[in-house]
N, C-alpha and C positions, 0 to 999 in steps of 0.2 A: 538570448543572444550570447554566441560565444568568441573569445577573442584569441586568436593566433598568437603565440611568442612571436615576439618585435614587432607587434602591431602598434601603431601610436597614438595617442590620445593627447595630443596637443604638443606639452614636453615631455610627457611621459611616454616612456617606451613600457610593453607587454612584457613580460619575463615569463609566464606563465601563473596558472589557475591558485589561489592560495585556498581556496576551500568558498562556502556558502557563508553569508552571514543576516543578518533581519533585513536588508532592503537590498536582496539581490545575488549576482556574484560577485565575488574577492578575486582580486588581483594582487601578484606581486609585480611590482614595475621598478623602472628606475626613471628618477627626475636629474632628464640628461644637462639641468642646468647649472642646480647646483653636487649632483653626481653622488644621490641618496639614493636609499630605497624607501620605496614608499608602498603603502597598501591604495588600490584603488578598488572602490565598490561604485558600482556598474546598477542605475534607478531601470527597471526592469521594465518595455519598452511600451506595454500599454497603460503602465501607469506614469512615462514620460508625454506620453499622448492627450494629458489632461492638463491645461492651460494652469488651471488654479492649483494643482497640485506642483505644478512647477513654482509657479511664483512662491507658494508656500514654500516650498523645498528650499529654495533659495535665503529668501528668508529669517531664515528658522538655522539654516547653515550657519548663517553668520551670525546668531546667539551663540550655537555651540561653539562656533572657532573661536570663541571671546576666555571661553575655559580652558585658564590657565595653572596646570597641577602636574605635580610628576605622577600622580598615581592617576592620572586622565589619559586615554588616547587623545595624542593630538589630531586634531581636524586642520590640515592646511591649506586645503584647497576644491573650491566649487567647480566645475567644468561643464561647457556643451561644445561636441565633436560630432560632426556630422549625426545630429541626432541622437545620439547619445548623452546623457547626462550620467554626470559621476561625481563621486566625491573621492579627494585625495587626503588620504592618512595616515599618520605614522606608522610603518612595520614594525610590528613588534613579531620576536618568537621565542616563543615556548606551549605549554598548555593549556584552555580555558581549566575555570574551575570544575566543570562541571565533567573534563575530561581528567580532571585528577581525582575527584570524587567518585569514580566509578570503579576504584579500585579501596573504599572503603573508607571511615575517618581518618581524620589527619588528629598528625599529634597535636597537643596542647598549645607549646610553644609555637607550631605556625599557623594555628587556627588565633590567637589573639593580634600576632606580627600581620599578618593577611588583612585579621578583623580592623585593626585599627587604621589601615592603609588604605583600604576600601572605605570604610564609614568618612575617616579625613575626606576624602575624593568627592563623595557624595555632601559632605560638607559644604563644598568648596562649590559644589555646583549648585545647590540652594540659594548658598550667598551671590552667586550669580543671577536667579532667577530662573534659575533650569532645573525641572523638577523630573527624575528619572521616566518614573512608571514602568518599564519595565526590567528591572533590576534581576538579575537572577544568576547561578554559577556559567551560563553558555556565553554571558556579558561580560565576563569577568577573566583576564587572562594574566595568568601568573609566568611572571618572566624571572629573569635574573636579578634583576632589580626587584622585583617585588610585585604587587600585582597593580595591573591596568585598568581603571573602568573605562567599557567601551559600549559603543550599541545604543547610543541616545536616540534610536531608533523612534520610540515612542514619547519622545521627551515634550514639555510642552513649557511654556516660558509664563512669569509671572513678574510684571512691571505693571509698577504705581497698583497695583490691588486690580488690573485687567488679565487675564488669564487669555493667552493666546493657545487656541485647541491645535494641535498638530494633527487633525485627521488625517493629513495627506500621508504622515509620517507613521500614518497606524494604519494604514492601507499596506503602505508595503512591508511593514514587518510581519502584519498577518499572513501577507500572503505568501511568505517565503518560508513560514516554519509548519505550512500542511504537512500531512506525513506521519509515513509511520516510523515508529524510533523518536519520533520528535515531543516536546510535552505540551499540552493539549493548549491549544491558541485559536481562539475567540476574534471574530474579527465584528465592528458597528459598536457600540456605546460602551462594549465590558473592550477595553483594553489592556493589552499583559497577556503574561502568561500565567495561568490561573493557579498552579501551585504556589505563586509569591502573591497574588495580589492580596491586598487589601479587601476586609467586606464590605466597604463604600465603595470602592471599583467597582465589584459585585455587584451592588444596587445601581450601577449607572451614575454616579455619583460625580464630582469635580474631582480629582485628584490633588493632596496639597504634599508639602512634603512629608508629612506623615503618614501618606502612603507608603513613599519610600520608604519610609524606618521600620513599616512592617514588614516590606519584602525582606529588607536587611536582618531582621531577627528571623526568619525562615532562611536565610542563603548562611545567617552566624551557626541559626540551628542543624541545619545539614553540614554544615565544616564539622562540629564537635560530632557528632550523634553519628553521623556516617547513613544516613536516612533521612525521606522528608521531612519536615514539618508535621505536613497534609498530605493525603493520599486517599484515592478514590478508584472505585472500579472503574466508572465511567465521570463525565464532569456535571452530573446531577449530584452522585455522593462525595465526589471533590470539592461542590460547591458549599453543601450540607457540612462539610467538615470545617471548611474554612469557617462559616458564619457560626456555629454553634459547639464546635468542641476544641479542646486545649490539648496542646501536645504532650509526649510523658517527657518528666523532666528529665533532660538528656545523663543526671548524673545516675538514674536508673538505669541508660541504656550504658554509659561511658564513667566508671565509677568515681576515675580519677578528676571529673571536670571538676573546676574549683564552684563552688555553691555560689558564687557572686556572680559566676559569668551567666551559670542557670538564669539567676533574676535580672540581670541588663538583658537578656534575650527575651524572655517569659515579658518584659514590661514593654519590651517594642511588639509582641505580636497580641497584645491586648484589642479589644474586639472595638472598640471606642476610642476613637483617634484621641480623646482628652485626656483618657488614661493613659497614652503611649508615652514616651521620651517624645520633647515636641520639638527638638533639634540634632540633628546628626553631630552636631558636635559636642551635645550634651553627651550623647553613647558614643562617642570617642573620647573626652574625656572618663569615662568610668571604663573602659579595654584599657587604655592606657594605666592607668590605676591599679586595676587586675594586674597587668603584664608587669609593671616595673617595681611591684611594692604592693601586691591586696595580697594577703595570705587566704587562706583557703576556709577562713572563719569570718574572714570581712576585716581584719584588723590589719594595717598597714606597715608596714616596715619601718624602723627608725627614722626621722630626716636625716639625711647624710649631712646637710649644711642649711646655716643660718642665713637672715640677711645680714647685710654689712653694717645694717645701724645697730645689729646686736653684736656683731664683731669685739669693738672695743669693750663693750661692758661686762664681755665673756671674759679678756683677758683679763680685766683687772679681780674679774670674781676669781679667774684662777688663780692668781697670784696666792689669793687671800686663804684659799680654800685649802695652796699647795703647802704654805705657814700651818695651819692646823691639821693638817694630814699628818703632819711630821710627829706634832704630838700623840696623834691617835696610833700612827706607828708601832710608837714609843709602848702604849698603852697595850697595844696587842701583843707585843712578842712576850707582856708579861701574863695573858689568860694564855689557860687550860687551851690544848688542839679542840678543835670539833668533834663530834660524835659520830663516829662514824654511819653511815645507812645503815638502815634498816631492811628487813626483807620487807615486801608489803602484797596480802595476797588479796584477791575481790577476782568476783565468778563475772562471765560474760556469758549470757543466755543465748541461744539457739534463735533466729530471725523466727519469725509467728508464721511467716511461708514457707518453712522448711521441718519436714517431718524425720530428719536426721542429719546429724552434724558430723559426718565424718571423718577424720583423720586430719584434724586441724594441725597446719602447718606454719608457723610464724616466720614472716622474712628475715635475711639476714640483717637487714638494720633495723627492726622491730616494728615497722613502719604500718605494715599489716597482716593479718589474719588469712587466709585460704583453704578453702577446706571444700569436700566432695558433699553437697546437702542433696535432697529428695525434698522437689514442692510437692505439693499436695495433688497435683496432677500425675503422678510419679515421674516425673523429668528430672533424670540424676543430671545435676551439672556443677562446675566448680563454682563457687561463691567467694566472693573477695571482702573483707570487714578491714577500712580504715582503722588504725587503734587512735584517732583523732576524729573518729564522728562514731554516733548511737548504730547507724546502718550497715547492713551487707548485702552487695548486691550481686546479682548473677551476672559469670562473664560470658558473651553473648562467643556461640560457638564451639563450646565444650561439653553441648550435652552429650550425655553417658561414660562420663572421665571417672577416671579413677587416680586416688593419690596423688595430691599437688605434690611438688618438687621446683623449689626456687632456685634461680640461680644465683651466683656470688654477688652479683650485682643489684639485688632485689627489684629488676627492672621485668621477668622473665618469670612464668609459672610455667614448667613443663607437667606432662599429664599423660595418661593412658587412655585412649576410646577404646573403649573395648567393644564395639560395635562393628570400628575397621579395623581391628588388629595393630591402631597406630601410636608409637608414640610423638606426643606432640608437644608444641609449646605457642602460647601468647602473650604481648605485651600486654602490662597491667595497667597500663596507662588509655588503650584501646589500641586496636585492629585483629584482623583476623589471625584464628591458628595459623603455623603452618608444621609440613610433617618434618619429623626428627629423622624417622625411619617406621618401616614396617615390619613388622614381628606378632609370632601366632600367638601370644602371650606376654605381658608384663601387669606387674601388681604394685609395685615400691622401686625406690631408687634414690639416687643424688647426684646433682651437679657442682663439679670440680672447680677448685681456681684454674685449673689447666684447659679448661673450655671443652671438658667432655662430660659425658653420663654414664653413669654406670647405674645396670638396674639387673633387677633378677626377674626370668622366666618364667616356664610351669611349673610348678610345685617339685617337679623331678628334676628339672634342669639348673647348668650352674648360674653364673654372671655372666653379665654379656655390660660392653663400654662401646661407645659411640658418639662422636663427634657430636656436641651440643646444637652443632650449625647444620649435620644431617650428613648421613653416609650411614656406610653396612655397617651392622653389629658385630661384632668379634665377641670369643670365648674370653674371660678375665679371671677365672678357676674352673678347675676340673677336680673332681670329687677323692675322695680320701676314703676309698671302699676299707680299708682296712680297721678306719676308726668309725665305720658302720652309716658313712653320710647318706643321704639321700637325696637332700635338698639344700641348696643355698641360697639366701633371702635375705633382705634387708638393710642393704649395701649402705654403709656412709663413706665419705671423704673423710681425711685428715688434711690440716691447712693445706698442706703442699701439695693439692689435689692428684699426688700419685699412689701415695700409701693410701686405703682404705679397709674400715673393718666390716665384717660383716655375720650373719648367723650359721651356723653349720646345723642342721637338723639331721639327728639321730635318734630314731624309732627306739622305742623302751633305753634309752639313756639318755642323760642331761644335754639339752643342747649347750653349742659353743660359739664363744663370739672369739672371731679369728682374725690374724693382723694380715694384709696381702698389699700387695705391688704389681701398679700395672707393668705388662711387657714380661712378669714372669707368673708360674702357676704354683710356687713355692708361698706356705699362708706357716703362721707361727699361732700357736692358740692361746690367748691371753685369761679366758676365765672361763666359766662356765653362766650360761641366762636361760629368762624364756622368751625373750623377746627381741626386739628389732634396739638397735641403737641410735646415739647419736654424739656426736663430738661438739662438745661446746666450749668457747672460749671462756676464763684464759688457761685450760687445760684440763678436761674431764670428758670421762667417756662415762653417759648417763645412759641405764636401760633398767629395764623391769625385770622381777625375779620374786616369783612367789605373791605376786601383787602390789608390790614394794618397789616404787620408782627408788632407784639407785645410781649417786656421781664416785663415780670411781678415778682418783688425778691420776690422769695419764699425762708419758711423756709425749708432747707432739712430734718432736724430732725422730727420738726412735722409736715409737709405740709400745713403750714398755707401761704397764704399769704401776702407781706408786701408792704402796699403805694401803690400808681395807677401803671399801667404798663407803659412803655418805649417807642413811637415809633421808629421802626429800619427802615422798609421800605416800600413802598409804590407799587401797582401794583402787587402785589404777585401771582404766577401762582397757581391757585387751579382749581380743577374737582370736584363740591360737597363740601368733608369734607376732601380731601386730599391736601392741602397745601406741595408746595414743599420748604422743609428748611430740613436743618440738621445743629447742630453744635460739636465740637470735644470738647476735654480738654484741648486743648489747645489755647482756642480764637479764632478761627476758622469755619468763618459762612456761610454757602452756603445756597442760595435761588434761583430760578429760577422766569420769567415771564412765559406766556401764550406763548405756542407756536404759530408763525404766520403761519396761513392755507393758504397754498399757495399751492390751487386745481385748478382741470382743467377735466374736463366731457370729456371723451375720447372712443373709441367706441373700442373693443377688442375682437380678434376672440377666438373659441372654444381651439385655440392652444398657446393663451396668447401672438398673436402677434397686435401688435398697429394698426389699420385701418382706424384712423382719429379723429382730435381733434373737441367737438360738441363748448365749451366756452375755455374763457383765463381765466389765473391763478388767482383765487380769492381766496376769504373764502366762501366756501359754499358747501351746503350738502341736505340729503335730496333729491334727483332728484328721479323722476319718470316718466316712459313714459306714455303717454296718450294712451287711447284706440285702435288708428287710427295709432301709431305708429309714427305721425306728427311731434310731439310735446314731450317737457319734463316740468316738472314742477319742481322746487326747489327751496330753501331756502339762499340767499346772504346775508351775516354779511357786514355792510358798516357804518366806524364810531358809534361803539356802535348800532347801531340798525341792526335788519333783516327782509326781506321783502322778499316775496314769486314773483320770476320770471319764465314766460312762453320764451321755446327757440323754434320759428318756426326752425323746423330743414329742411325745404325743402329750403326754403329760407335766413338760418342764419339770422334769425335777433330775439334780446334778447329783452323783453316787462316788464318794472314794472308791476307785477299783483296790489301789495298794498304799500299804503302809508300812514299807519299812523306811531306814534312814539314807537310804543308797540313791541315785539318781534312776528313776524308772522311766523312759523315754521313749517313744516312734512304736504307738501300741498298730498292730493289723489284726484284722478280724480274721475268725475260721470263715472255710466258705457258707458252714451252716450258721455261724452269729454265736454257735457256744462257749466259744472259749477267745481269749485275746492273745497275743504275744508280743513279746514288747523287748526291748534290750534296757538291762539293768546291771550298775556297777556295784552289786551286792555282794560278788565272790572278787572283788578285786579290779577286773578287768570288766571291760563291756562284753555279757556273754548274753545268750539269750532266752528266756523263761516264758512258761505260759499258764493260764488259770483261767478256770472255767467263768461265764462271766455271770453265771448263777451266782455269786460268790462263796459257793462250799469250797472249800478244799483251799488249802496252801499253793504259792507258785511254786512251779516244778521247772529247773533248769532243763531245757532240753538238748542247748550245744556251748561247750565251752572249748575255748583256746585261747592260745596266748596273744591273739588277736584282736581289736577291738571292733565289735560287728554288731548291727540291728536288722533286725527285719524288714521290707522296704513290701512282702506279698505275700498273699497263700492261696495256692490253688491245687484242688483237690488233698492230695498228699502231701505235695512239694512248695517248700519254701524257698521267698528267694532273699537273700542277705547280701547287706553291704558290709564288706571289710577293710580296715582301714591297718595298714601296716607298711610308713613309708607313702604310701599312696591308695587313692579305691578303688577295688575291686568290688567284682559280681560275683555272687558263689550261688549255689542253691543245696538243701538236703532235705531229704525224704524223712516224715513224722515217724518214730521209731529206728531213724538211723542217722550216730552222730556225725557220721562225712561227710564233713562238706567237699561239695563238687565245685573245682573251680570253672565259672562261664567265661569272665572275661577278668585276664591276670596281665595287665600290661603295664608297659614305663607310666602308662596314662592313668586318668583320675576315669572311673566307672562308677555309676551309683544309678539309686531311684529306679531300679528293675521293679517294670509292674507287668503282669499277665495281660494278655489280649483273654474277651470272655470265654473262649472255647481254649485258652490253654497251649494254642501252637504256637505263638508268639510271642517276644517281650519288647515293651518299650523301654528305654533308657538313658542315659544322658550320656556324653564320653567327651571327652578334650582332644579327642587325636588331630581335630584341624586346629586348636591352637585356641579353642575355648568350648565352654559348652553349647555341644548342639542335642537335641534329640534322632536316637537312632531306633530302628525296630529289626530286631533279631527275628529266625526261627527260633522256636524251643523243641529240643538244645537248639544249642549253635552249630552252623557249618553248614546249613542251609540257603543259605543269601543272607545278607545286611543292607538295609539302605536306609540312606537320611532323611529325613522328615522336613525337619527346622533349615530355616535360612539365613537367618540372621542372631543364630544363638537361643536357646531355651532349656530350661529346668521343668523338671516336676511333671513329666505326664501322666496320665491320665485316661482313661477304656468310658468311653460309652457300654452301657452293658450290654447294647447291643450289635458292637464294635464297628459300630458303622463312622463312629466318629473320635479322634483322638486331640485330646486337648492338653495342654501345656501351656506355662507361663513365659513369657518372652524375660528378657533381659531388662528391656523397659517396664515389667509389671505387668504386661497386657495380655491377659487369657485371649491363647490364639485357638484355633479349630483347624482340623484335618479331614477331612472330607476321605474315609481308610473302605477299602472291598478285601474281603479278608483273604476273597478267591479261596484255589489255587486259581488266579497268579494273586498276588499280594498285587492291589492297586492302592497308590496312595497320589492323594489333592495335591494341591496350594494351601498354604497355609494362610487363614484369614483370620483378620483382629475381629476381636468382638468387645473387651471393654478394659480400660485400664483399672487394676485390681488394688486398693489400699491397702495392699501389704508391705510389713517391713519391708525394704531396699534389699537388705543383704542378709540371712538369714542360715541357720544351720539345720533349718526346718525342713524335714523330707516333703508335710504336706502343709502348704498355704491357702491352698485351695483344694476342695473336693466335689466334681459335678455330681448331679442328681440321677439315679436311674437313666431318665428320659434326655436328660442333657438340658432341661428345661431353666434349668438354674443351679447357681452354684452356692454349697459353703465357703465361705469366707472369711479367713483369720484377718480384720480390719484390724488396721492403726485407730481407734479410741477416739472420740473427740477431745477429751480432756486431756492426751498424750501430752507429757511435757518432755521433753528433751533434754536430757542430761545437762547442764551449762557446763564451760569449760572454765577452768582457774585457771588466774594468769600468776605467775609469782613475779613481780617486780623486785632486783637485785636480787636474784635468790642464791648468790653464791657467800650473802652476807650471813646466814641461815648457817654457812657449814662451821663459820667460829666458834660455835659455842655447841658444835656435836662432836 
């Protein structure tokens, strides 16, 4: 039935439809008597056609109108109009819960303010003898005031120890929430809605109030968490879930919830009503607790005040207290000042699910920890470590981020997916990303007092700043060709978030850390580094140099700065010009080492299952199979130095290929298997040598320049090399001739050229959309280009019967190419086949290398016993600089 605007229902006039609710349709009306508005819901007209459902209805009415709560919809009034029966109710408006939660968790402080308003209410209606049963966020509407329980739809009443069933009243709720969109409702002895109920509901059970208290820790659970409880494909596995498993605890999902509120929730959705809270106003007393005074350890806040019968006995203790204070006074101004702090340092280990800690970032108020980790499944995403609890958790949303970036307020992690080109940011406290801006490229950056960001682009490009709250990126320097720039990286703020310093990179000369100003492109050069910086209070610009974290006092005002620098520590973990340090405002210093490489060449089928280990767990990278398939060749770090080793794999046994003191790295095979070539810093620079792998004969240089370059192929005659000068190129030159040919010499980064089997072809990797994708050239070039990759990928790879071209995705996961070499070049979809445990971020040409047949691959695996560098924290470390 439906009802006309100014239709009437006794004194009530129709206004029109206000939505559906559990017994029917919603009205807005107005009550022409005393000249309110009122909700009227309308008993839907075959179930007013039932004699005993009516008498019920009525009933059962006049229980509920008896609850009396502000956080209650009022029930004012029963009616029958020409056959129609209805109930008259308070209008309220604003949102149900379940209409606020659909746009993700709520914060903290209104998930407790809500919790406790709602529990009160449910309280309140216990103590009346009305026990919910179907409680859930669609029952529940958050106004101005605060929120409503409403929808005693399924309610049923309990006086003198007699339980009155509301069948009539669970007929119509059931029958009004069928439907798709709606959540799954049960109609005959299981009453509710199955995501809240209780497992004695479940069983057909009485309901008591401790039914209620369990929906109430699923409706507490879904406020914090931002997700159900319970969840199920269908309501056999919703059922299975509810009766036998525990939900995770929300402070894994939502890191910031306080550990207390976890246990009042975890103890109302206990599986045995005797273990539950056995009173709604027991879990409003403990919300309340939480909310006004539980810290985040369980320990409560000061009493602010006494009772009155201790009043007087305070004053006279003070009196007494405030007579010997005087002397104690007296007593002090004649001892020694205090000692001043000390620095104090202790290491914080790497989470046991995280297979790299990257680029730990410490907030500005010290409060916590953030940094880029790799689970074991290779899922790079940001992790967040309270410095006030043992844990770190992942923050849901950010997988494949790069470099946190706090804001002033430590309320705010900004971040890079480098998946979508986006930079982002999210609340630490919980809810979803959102985007800052999109951009083909960012690595590093920092957020302003001024409410903007500045971060640096591709390796070639300058700064770019952009509104924290999201807008287009603008230039913030432009390059100083004269003093040989290439790149600028590594952006910090100074207090007054408009001056910032930053790195200047210059190919074969010291890079520079430079003073700049937004709104102009004029930068002052303050010293020379090799690393990224940072400004810490109360006045030092600290960076790395030579391995040597160094605080250098600068002025914040003018960015000059003052007397030599400081050393802080020693060993510093850097990749390039990324140095890992951060520090807070409050003294507070995190640095990390070099992670320890602890690989292992491991053989891994098409299905990502293990098929046997080829070496033991070292440092080392680099591998490639030999032509013959016999053999691998690769690269071993061993005390400071690396030397290219051969693995007879028929026979297991591992061969120094070289021995001198130089770095010998990225060996590739002849196409015959007799000789290796490899790039070695033995003349100075990275040049490239090769030697027979018979072992006679000495290495023989066969191209040198002032460039630094390694081998990445060889095929028949012709070599293909990476060059690194400023940025990487593709070059190639013929055995017997030292010119190299440049392939590809762009603003862009090029590397990883590997031959197709017949030689016409190369695959490779290039930046020019704004990160690595895989490309496949003619050989030469000038033939066609096209893109392979979709979403980003390194490292390919020739079946050797090039029917198939594999590469590693940005997530880790060896993808396949389905390639016809023609003429015409036909090339697939690219499809996953298994996520690969290799390091995360690496300087490794090869991580992987497939078999012949494509049947399986080698595998430079992360170790089981990998430990992960820990990171030091220095507590007060600018106490440290008194006595250097």
């Amino acid at each position: 039935m439906s009802l006309e605007s100014g239709a009437r229902l006794g004194p009530y006039e129709i206004k029109g439809e206000a939505g559906a609710g559990g017994m029917g349709e919603v009205y807005r009306a107005t009550d022409t008597r005393l000249e309110r508005d009122v909700a009227i819901k309308v008993l839907p007209a075959h179930l007013s056609e039932n004699e005993d459902l009516k008498k019920r209805f009525d009933r059962e009415a006049k229980t509920i109108s008896s609850l009396q709560h502000p956080n209650i919809c009022a029930l004012y009034d029963v009616g029958h109009e020409d056959g129609i029966d209805f109930l008259v109710m308070e209008y309220l408006e604003g949102d149900t819960l379940a209409e606020k939660l659909a746009s993700g968790p709520m914060p903290i402080e209104e998930v407790m303010k809500l919790g406790v308003q709602i529990t009160q209410a449910l309280d309140a209606a216990h103590k009346s003898g009305v026990i919910h049963r179907d409680l859930k966020p669609g029952n529940i509407m958050v106004t101005r005031s605060g929120a409503k329980l409403l929808d005693f739809g399924l309610a049923k009443t309990a006086t003198g120890g007699v339980t009155s069933d509301s069948s009539g009243f669970t007929q119509m709720a059931t029958a009004a929430h069928e439907g798709a969109g709606e959540s799954l409702t049960e109609a005959g002895t299981i009453l509710g809605t199955f995501q809240y109920m209780s497992p004695e509901q479940l069983e057909g059970q009485d309901a008591d109030a401790r039914s209620d208290i369990f929906a109430l820790g699923a409706v507490l659970y879904e406020m914090a968490a931002g997700k159900k409880a319970f969840d199920g494909k269908g309501r056999a596995s919703l059922i299975a879930s509810i009766m036998s498993s525990h939900p995770a605890p929300i402070s894994s999902i939502q890191p910031m919830t306080p550990p207390a509120l976890d246990r009042v929730i975890r103890t109302c959705l206990e599986k045995d009503p005797e273990a539950r809270w056995q009173t709604a106003h027991d879990v409003a007393l403990q919300l309340q607790w939480i909310d006004e005074g539980g810290s985040a350890a369980g320990i409560p806040k000061p009493v602010a005040s006494r009772r009155r019968s201790r009043e007087r006995i305070a004053w006279i203790v003070a009196a007494v207290v405030g007579i010997a204070a005087v002397g104690q006074l007296a007593m002090r101004l004649l001892e020694p000042a205090p000692e001043a702090p000390h620095a104090m340092r202790v290491n914080i280990s790497a989470p046991d699910a995280v297979t790299s800690f990257g680029s730990p970032r410490i907030s500005p108020d010290g409060r916590y920890i953030a940094f880029d980790g790799t689970d074991t499944t290779g899922t790079v995403q940001m992790w967040l470590r309270p410095m006030n609890t043992l844990e770190a958790f992942p923050l849901p949303g950010t997988e494949n981020c790069r470099r946190p970036l706090w804001s002033p307020d430590s309320r705010y992690v900004a971040f890079f997916n480098v998946s979508e080109n986006k930079l982002m940011r999210v609340p630490v406290a919980g809810g979803p990303p959102m985007t800052v801006c999109e951009f083909p490229s960012g690595s590093d950056g920092a957020w302003g007092s001024q409410g903007t960001i500045i971060f640096d682009a591709t390796f070639t490009d300058s700064l770019h700043v952009v509104p924290a709250g999201g807008g287009t990126p603008v230039a913030a320097t432009s390059f100083n060709r004269e003093r040989g720039d290439t790149g600028h990286g590594w952006p910090h703020f100074l207090p007054d978030g408009k001056h910032f310093v930053f790195l200047a990179v210059r190919p074969g000369q010291t890079n520079e850390i430079r003073l700049g100003e937004l709104g102009t492109f004029e930068t002052v050069t303050l010293t020379e580094a090799d690393s990224r910086m940072e400004y810490l209070a109360p006045g030092f610009l600290v960076y790395e140099k030579e391995g040597t974290l160094l605080a250098h006092p600068i002025d914040p005002e003018t960015g000059r700065l003052i007397g030599d620098p400081f050393p802080l520590a020693d060993g510093i973990g850097s990749a390039g010009s990324l140095a890992h340090f951060s520090g807070s405002n409050n003294g507070t210093l995190i640095y990390t080492g070099e992670d320890e490489r602890d690989l292992r060449v491991v053989w891994v089928t098409r299905q990502g299952h293990e098929a046997g280990a080829v070496t033991p767990s070292g440092d080392q990278g680099n591998m490639v199979l030999s032509p013959d398939q016999r053999r691998i060749a690769l690269d071993v770090a061993t005390e400071g130095n690396t030397d290219i080793w051969v693995v007879d794999l028929e026979r297991n046994v591992r061969s120094r290929f070289t021995f001198d003191t130089a770095l010998d790295v990225a060996p590739v095979w002849s196409p015959d298997g007799s000789q290796i070539m490899w790039g070695s810093s033995r003349g100075g620079d990275f040049d490239v040598y090769v030697k027979n792998t018979s072992g006679t004969g000495e290495p023989t240089l066969v191209v040198a320049s002032p460039d630094q370059q390694f081998p990445t192929d060889w095929h028949g005659n012709t070599v293909l090399i990476t060059t690194f000068r400023g940025n990487l190129d593709i070059g190639a030159f013929t055995i017997g001739d030292t010119a190299i040919a440049p392939l590809f010499n762009t603003d862009f980064d090029e590397g990883m050229a590997t031959f197709s089997p017949d030689g016409r072809y190369i695959a490779y990797i290039s930046e020019e959309t704004g990160r690595n994708e895989i490309f496949i050239s003619t050989f030469p070039p000038g033939g066609g280009k096209w893109l392979v990759s979709q979403a980003g990928g390194e490292e390919p790879r020739w079946n050797a019967n090039g029917k198939e071209l594999f590469f590693l995705g940005l997530d880790r996961r060896i993808m396949t190419v389905a390639i016809t070499l023609g003429p015409p070049l036909q090339i697939g979809q690219p499809r996953r086949l298994f996520v690969a445990s290799v390091p995360a971020s690496s300087n490794d040409r090869n991580r992987f290398d497939p078999s012949a047949d494509g049947s399986r691959f080698l595998v430079n695996s992360i170790g089981e016993g990998r430990r992960v560098t820990p990171a030091t924290l220095i507590l007060n470390w600018t106490a440290e600089l008194a006595d250097r």
